[in-house]
C-alpha positions in Angstrom: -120.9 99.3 -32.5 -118.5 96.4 -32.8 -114.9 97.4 -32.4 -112.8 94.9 -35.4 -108.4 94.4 -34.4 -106.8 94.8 -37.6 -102.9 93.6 -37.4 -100.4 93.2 -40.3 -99.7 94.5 -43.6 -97.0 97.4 -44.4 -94.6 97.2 -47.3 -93.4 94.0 -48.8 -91.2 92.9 -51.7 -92.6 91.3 -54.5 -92.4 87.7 -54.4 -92.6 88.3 -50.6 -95.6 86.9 -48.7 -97.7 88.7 -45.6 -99.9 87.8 -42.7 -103.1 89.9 -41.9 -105.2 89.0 -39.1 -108.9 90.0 -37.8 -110.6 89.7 -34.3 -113.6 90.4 -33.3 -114.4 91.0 -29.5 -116.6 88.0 -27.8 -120.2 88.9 -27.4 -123.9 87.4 -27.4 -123.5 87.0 -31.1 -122.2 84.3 -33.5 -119.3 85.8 -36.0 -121.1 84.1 -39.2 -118.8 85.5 -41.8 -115.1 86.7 -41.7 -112.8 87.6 -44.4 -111.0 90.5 -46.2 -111.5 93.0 -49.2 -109.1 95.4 -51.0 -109.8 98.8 -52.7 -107.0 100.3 -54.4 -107.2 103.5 -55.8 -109.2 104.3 -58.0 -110.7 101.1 -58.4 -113.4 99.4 -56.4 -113.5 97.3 -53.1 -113.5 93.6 -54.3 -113.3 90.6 -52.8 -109.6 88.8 -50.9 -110.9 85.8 -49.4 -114.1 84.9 -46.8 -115.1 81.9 -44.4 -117.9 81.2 -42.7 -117.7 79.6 -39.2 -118.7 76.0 -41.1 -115.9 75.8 -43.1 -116.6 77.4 -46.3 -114.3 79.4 -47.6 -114.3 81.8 -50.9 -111.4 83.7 -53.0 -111.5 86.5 -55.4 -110.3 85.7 -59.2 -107.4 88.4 -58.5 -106.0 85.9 -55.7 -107.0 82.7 -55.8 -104.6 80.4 -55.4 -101.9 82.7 -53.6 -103.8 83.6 -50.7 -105.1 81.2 -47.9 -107.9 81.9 -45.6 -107.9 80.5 -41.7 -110.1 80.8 -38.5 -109.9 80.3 -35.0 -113.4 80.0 -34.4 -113.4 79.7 -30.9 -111.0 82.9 -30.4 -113.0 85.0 -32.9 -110.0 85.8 -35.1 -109.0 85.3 -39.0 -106.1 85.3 -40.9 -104.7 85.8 -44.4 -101.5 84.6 -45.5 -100.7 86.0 -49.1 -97.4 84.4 -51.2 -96.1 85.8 -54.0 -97.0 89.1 -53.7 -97.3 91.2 -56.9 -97.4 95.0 -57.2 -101.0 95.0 -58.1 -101.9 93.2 -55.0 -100.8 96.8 -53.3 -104.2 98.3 -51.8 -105.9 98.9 -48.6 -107.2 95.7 -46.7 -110.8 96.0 -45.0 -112.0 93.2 -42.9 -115.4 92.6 -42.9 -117.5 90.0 -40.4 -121.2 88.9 -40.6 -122.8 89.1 -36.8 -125.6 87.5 -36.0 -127.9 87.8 -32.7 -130.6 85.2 -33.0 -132.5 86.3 -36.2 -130.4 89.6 -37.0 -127.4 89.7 -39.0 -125.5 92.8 -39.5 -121.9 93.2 -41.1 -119.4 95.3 -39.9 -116.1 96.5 -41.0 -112.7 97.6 -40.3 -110.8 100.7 -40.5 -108.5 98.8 -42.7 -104.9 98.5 -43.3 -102.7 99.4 -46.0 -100.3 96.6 -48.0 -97.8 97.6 -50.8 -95.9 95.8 -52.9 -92.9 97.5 -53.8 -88.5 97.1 -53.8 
């Protein structure tokens, strides 16, 4: 099992920005995929933002544009940086990786970590 470090998140302001970050421990494997979901309640888990370790990166419709995306490929660790933070953007934060040994891929994710957006 592949232990994920979640770090950031908490309560912020609206209009305020946060910073969540993702490692993954270095192993025999190449971290394919990185990026971050959100589940509020009620609703289901959709997409934040992912990258791959070429470059690409992706963003959900709900934050495009106010979220960016990062890796430190050679550390194993992602970040988010959200601006402009609305209350909807208030949910719990799952990061999820892509592994891959050889052949295999598996995904794996975290335990999460909760961000609200409230004064």
């Amino acid at each position: 099992q592949v232990q994920l470090m979640e770090s950031g998140g908490g309560v912020v302001q609206p209009g305020g920005s946060l910073r969540l970050s993702c490692a993954v421990p270095r192993d025999k494997y190449t971290v394919t995929v990185m990026g971050w979901y959100r589940q509020a309640p009620g609703e289901q888990r959709v997409l934040v933002a992912t990258a791959t370790d070429g470059g690409l990166k992706q963003y959900g419709a709900s934050t495009k544009g106010r979220c960016t995306i990062s890796r430190n490929n050679g550390a194993n660790v992602a970040y988010l940086k959200m601006d402009s933070l609305k209350r909807e953007d208030t949910a719990v934060y799952y990061c999820k990786v892509n592994l891959r040994w050889g052949k295999v891929d598996r995904e794996y994710w975290g335990q999460g970590t909760q961000v609200t957006v409230s004064s």
